[in-house]
DRENTORKOL-3810 file (N, C-alpha, C; in nm, 4 decimals):
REM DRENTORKOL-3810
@n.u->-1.0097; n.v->-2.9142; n.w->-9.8062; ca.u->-1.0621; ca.v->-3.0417; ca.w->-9.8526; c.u->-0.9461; c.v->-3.1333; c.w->-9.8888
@n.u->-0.9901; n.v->-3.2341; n.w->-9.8650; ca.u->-0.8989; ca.v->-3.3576; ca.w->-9.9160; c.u->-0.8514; c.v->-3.4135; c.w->-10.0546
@n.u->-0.7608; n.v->-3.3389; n.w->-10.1064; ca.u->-0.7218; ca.v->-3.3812; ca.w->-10.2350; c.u->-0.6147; c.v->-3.5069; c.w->-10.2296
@n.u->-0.6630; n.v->-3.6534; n.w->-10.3442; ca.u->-0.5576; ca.v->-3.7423; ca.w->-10.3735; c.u->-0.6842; c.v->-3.8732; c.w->-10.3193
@n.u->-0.6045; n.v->-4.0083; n.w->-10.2995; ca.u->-0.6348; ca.v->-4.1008; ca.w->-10.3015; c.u->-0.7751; c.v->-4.0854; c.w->-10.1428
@n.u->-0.7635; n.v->-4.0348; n.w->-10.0757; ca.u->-0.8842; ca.v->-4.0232; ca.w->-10.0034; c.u->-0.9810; c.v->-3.9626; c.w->-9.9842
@n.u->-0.9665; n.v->-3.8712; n.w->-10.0984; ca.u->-1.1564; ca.v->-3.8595; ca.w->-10.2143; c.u->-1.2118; c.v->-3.9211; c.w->-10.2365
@n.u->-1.1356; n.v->-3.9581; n.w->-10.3305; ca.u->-1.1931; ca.v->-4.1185; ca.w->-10.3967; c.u->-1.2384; c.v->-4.2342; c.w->-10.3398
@n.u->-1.1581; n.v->-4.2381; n.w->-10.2109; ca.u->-1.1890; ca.v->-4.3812; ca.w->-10.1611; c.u->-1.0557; c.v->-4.4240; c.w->-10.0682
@n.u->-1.0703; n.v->-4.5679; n.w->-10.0756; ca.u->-0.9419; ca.v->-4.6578; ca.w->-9.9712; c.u->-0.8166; c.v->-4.5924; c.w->-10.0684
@n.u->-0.7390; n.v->-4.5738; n.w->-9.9564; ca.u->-0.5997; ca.v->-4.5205; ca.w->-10.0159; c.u->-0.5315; c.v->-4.4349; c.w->-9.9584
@n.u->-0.4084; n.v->-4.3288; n.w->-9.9333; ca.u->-0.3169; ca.v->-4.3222; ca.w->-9.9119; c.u->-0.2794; c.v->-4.1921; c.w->-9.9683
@n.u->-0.3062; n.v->-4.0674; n.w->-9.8957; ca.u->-0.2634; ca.v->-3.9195; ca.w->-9.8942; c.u->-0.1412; c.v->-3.8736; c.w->-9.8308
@n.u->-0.0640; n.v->-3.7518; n.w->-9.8606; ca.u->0.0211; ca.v->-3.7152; ca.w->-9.7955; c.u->0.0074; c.v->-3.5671; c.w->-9.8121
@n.u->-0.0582; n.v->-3.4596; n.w->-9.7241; ca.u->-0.0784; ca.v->-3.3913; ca.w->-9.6947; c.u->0.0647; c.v->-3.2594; c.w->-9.6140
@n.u->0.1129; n.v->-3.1714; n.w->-9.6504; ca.u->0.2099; ca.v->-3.0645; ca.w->-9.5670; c.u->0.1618; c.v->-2.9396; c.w->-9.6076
@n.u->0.2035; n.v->-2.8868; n.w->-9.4716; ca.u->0.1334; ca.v->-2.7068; ca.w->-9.4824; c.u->0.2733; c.v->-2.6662; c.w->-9.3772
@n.u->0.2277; n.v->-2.5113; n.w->-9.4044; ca.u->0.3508; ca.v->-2.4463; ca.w->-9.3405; c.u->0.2854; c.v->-2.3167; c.w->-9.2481
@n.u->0.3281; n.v->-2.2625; n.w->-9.1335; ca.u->0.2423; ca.v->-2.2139; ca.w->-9.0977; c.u->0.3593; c.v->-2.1185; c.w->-8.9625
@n.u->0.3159; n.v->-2.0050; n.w->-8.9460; ca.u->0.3866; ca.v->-1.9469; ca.w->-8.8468; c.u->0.3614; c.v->-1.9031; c.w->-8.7556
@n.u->0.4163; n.v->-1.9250; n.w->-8.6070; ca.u->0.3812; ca.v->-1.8875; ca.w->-8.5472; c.u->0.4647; c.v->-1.7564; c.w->-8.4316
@n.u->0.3786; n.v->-1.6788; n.w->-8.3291; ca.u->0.4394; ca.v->-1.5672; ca.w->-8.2754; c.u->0.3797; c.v->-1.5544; c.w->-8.1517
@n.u->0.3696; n.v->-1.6384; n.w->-8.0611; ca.u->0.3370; ca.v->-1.6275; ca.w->-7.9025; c.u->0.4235; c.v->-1.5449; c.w->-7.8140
@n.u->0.3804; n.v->-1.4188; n.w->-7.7532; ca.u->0.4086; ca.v->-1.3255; ca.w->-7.6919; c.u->0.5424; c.v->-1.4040; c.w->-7.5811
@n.u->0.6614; n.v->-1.3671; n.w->-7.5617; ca.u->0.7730; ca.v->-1.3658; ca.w->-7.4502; c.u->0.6890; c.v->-1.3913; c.w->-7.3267
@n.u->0.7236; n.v->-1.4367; n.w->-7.2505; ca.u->0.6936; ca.v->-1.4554; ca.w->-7.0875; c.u->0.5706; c.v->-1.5323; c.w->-7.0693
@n.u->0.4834; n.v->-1.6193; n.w->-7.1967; ca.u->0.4504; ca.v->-1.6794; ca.w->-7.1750; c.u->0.4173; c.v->-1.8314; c.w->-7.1831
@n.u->0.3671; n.v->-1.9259; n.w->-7.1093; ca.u->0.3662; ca.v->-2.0353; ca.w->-7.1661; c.u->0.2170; c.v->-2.0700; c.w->-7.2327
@n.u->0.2368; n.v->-2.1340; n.w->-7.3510; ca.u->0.1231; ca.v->-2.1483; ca.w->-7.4422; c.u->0.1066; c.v->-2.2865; c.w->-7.4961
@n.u->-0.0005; n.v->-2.3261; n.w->-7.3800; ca.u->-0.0118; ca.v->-2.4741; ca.w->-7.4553; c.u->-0.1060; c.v->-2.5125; c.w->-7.5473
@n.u->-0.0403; n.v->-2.5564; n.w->-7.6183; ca.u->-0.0983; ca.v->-2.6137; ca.w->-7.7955; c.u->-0.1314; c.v->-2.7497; c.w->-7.8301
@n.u->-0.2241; n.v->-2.7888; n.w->-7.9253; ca.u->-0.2618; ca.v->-2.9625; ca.w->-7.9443; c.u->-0.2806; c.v->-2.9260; c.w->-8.0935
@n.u->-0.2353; n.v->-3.0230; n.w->-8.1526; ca.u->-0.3298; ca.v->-3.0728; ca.w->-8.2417; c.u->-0.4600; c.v->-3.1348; c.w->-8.2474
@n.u->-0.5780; n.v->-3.0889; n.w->-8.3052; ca.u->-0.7144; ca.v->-3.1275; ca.w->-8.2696; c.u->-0.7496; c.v->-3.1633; c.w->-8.4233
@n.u->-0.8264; n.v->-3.2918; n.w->-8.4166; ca.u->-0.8929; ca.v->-3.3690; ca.w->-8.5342; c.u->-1.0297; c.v->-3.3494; c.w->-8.4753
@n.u->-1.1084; n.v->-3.2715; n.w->-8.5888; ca.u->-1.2504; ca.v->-3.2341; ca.w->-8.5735; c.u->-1.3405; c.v->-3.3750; c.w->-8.6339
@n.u->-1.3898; n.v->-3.4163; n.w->-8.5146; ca.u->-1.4747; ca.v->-3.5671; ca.w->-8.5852; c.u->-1.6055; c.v->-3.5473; c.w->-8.6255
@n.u->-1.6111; n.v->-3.5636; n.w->-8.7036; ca.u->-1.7624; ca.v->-3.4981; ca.w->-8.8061; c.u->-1.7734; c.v->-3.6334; c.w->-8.8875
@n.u->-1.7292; n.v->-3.7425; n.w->-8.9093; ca.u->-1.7290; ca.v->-3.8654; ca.w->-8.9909; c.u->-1.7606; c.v->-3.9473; c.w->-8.8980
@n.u->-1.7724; n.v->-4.0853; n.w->-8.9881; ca.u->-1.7797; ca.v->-4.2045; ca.w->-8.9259; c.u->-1.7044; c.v->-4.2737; c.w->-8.9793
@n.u->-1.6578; n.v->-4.2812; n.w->-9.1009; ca.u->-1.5177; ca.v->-4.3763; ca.w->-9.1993; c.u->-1.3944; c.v->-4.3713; c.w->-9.1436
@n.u->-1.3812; n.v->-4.4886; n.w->-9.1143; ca.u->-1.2631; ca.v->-4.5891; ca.w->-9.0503; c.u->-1.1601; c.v->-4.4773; c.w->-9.1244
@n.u->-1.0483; n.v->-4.4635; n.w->-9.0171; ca.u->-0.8826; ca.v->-4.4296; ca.w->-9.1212; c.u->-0.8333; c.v->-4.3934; c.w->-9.0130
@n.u->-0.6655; n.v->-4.3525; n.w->-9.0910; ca.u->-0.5711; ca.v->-4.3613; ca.w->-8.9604; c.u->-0.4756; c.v->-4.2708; c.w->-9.0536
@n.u->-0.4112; n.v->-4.1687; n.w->-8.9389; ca.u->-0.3415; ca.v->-4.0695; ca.w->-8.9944; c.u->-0.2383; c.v->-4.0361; c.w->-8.8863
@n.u->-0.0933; n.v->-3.9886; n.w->-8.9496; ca.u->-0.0009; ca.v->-4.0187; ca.w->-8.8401; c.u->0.0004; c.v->-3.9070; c.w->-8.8047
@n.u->-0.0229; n.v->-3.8734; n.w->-8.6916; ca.u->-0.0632; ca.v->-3.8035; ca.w->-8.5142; c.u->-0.0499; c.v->-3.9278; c.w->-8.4743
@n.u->-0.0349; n.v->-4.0530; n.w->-8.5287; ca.u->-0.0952; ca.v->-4.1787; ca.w->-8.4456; c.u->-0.2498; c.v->-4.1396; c.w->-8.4400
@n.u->-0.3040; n.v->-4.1016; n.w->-8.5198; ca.u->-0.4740; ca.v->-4.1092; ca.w->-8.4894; c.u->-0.5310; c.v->-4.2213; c.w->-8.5147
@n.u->-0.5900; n.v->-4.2921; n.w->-8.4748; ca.u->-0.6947; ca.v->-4.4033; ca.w->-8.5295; c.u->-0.8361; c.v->-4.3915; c.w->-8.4831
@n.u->-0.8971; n.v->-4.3841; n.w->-8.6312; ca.u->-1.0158; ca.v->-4.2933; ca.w->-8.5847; c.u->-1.1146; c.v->-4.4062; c.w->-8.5434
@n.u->-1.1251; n.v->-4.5364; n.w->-8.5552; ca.u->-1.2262; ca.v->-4.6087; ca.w->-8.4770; c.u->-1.2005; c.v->-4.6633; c.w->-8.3292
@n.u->-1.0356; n.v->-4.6279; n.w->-8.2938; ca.u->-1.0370; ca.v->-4.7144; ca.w->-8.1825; c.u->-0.9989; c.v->-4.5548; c.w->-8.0811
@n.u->-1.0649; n.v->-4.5706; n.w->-7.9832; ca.u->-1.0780; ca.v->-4.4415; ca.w->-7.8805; c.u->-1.2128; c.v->-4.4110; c.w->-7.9131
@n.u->-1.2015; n.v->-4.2074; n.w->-7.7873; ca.u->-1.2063; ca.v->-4.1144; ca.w->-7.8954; c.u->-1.1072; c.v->-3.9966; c.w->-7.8782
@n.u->-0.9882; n.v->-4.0336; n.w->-7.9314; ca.u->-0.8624; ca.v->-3.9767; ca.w->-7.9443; c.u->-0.8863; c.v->-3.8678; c.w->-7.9945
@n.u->-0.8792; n.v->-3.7342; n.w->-8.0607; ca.u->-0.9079; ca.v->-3.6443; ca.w->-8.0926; c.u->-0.8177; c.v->-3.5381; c.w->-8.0908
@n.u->-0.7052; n.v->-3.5270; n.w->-7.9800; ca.u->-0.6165; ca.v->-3.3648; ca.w->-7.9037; c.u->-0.5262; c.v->-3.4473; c.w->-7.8547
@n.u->-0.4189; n.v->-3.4404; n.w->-7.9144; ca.u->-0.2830; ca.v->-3.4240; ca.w->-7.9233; c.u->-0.2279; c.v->-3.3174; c.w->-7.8869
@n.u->-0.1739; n.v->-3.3107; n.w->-7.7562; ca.u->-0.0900; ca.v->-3.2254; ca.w->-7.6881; c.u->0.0589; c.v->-3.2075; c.w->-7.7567
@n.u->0.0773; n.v->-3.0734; n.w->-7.8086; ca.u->0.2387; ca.v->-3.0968; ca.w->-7.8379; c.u->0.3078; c.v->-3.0219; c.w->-7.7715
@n.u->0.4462; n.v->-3.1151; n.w->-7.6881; ca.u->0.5076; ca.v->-3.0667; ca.w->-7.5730; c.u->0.6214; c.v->-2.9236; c.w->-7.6619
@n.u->0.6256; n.v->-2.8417; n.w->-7.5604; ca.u->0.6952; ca.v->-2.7559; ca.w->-7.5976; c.u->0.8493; c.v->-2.7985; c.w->-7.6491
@n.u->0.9122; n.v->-2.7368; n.w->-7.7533; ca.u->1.0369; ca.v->-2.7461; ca.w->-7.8378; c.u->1.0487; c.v->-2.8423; c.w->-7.9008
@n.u->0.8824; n.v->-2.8466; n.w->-7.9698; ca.u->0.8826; ca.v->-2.9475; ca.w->-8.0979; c.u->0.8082; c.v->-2.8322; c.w->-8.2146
@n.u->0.6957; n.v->-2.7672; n.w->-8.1128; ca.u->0.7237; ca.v->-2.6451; ca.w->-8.2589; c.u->0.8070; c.v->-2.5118; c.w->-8.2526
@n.u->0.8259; n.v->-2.4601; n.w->-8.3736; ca.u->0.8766; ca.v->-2.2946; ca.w->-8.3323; c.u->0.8073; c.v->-2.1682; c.w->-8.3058
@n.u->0.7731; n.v->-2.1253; n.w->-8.1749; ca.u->0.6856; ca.v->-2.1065; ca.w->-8.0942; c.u->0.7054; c.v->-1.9135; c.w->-8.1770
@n.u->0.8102; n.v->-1.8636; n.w->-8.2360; ca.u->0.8049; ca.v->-1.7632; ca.w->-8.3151; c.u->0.8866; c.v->-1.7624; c.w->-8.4159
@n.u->0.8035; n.v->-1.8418; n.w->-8.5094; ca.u->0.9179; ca.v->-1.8834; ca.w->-8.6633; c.u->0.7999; c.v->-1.9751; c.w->-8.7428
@n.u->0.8455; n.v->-1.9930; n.w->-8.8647; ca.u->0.7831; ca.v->-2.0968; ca.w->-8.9751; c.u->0.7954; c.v->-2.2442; c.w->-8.8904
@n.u->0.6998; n.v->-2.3214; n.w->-8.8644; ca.u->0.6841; ca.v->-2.4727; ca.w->-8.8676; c.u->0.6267; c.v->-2.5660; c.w->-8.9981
@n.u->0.6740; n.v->-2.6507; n.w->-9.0185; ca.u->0.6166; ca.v->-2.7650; ca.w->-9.0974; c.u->0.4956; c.v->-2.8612; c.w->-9.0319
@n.u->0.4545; n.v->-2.8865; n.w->-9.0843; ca.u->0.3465; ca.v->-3.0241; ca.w->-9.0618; c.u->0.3197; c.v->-3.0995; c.w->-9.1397
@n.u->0.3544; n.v->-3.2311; n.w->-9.1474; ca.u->0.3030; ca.v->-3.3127; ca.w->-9.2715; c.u->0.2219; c.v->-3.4033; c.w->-9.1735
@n.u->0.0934; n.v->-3.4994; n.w->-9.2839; ca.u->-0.0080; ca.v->-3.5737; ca.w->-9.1916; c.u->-0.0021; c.v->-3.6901; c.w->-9.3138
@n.u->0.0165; n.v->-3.8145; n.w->-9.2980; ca.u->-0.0101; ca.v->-3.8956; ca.w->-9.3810; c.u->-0.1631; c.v->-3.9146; c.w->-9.3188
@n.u->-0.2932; n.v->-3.9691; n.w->-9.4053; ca.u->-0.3868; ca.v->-3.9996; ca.w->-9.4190; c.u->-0.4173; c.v->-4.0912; c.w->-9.4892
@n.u->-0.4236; n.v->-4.2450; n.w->-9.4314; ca.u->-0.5109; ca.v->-4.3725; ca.w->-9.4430; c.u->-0.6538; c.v->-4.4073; c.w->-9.4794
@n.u->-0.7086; n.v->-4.4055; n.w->-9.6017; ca.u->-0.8564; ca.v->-4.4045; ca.w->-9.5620; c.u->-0.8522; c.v->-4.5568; c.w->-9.6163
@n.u->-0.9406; n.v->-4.6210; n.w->-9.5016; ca.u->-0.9792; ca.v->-4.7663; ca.w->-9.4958; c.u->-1.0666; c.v->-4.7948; c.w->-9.5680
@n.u->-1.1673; n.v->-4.7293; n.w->-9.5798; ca.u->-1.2807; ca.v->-4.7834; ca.w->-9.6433; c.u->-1.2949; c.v->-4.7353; c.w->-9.7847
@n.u->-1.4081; n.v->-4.7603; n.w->-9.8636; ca.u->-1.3996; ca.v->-4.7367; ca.w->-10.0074; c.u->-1.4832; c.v->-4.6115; c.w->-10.0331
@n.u->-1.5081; n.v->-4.5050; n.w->-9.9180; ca.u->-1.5468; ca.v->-4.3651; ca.w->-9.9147; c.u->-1.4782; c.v->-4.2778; c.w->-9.8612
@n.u->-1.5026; n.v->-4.1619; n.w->-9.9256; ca.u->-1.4348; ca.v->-4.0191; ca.w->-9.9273; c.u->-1.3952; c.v->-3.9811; c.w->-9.7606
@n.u->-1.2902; n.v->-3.9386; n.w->-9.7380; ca.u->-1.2789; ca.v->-3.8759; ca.w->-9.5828; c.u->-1.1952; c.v->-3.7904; c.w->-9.5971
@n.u->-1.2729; n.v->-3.7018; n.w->-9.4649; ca.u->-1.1503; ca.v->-3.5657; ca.w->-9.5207; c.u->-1.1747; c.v->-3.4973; c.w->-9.3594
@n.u->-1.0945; n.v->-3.5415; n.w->-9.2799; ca.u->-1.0881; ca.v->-3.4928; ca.w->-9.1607; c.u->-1.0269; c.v->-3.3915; c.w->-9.1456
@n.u->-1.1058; n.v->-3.2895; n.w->-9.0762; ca.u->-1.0513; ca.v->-3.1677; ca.w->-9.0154; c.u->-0.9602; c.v->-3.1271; c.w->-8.9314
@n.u->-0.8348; n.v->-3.0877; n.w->-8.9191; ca.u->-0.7433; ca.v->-3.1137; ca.w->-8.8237; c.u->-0.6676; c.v->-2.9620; c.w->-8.8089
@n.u->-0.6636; n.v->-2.8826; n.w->-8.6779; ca.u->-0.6002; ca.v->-2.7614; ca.w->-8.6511; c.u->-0.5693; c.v->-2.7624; c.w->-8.5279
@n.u->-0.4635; n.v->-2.6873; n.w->-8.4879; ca.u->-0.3849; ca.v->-2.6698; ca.w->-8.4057; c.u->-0.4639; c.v->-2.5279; c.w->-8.3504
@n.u->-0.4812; n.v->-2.6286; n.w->-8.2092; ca.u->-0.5485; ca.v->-2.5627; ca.w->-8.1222; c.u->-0.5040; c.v->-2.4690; c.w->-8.0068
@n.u->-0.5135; n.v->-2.3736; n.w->-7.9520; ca.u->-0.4171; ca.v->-2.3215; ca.w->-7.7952; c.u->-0.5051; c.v->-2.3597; c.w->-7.7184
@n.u->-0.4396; n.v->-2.4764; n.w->-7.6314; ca.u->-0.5457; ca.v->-2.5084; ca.w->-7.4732; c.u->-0.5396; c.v->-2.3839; c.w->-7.3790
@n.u->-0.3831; n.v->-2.3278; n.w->-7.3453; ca.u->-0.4128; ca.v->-2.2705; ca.w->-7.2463; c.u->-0.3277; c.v->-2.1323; c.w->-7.2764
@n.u->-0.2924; n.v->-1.9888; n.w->-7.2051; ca.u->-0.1680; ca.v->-1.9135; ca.w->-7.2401; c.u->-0.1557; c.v->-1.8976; c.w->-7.0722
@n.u->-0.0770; n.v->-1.9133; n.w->-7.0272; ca.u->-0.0213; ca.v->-1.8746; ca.w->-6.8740; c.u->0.1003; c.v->-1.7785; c.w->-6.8819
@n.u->0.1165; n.v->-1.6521; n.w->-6.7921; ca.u->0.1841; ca.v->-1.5781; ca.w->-6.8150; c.u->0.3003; c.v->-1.6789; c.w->-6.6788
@n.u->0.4065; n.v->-1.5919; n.w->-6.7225; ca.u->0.5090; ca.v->-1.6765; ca.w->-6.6436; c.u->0.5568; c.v->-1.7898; c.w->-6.7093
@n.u->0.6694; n.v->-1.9050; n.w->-6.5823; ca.u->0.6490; ca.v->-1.9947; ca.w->-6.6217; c.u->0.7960; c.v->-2.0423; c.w->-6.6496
@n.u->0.8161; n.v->-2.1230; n.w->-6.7440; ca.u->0.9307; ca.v->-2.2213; ca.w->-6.7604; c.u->1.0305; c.v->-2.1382; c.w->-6.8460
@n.u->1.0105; n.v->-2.0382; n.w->-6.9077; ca.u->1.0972; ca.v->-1.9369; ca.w->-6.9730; c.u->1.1058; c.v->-2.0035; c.w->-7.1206
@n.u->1.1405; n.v->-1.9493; n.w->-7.2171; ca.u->1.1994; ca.v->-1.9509; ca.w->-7.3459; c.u->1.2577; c.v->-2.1491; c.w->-7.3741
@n.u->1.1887; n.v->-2.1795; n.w->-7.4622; ca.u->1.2367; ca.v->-2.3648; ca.w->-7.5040; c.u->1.3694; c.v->-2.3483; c.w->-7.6133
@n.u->1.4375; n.v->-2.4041; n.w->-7.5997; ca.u->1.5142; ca.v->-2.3934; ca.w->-7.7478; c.u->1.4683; c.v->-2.5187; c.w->-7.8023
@n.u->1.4312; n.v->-2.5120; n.w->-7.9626; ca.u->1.4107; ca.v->-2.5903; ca.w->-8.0360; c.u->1.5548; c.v->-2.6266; c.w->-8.1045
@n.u->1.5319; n.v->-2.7687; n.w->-8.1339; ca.u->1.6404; ca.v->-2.8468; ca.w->-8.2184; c.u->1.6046; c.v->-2.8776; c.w->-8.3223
@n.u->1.5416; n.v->-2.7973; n.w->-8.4279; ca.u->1.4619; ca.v->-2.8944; ca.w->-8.5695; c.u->1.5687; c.v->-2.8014; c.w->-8.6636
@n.u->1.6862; n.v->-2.8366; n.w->-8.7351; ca.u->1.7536; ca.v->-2.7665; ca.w->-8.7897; c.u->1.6877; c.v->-2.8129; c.w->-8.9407
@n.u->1.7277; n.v->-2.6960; n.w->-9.0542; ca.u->1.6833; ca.v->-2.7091; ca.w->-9.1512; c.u->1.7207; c.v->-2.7736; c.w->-9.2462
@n.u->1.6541; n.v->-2.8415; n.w->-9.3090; ca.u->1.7336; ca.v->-2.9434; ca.w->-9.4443; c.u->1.8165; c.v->-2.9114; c.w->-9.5693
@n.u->1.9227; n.v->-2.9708; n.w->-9.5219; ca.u->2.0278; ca.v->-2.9172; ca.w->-9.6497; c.u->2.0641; c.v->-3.0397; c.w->-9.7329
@n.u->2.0589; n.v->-3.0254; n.w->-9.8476; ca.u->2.1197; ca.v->-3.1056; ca.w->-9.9472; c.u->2.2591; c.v->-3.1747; c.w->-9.8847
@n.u->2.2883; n.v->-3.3189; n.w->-9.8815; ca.u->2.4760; ca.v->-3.3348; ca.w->-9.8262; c.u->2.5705; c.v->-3.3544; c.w->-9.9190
@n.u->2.6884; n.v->-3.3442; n.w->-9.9475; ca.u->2.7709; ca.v->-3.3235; ca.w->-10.0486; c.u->2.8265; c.v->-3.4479; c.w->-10.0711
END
């Protein structure tokens, strides 16, 4: 559920989760982010979602943006426009697993260090 300013109403959430993942060697596994639309209240949340204009929904994320066997981050800012509660559902989906394929991605998301 949606805890912070878009319970309540018009206003301005910032939402992060952490989450790991472990997709078997030799294959390719394609993944989206999916916003479950069960509402009708206007808002906009960065996926770039905008929930009145489309019906945008699945966000494809290209390989060696997550860590396909390691901890990932996700943060979602959440916009709610109107002066009612919204609390959109949003999980990361697997479209497809194909064995074979493009081999092993190296990711570049190095970890945050304090700078001196």
């Amino acid at each position: 559920a949606v805890r912070g300013p878009a319970e309540r109403g018009a206003g301005v959430g910032f939402f992060v989760t952490t989450f790991d993942l472990a997709f078997p060697a030799g294959t390719d596994v394609l993944v989206s982010f999916q916003f479950e639309e069960t509402n009708t209240q206007p808002y906009r949340a960065l996926l770039f979602r905008v929930a009145n204009v489309g019906p945008q929904t699945r966000f494809p994320v290209p390989q060696g943006i997550l860590d396909y066997n390691g901890k990932n981050t996700v943060a979602v800012a959440l916009w709610a426009l109107d002066n009612t509660a919204v609390s959109p559902s949003l999980e990361l989906a697997i479209d497809a697993v194909l064995d074979g394929g493009v081999g092993p991605i190296a990711t570049n998301n190095p970890v945050w260090e304090a700078r001196s």
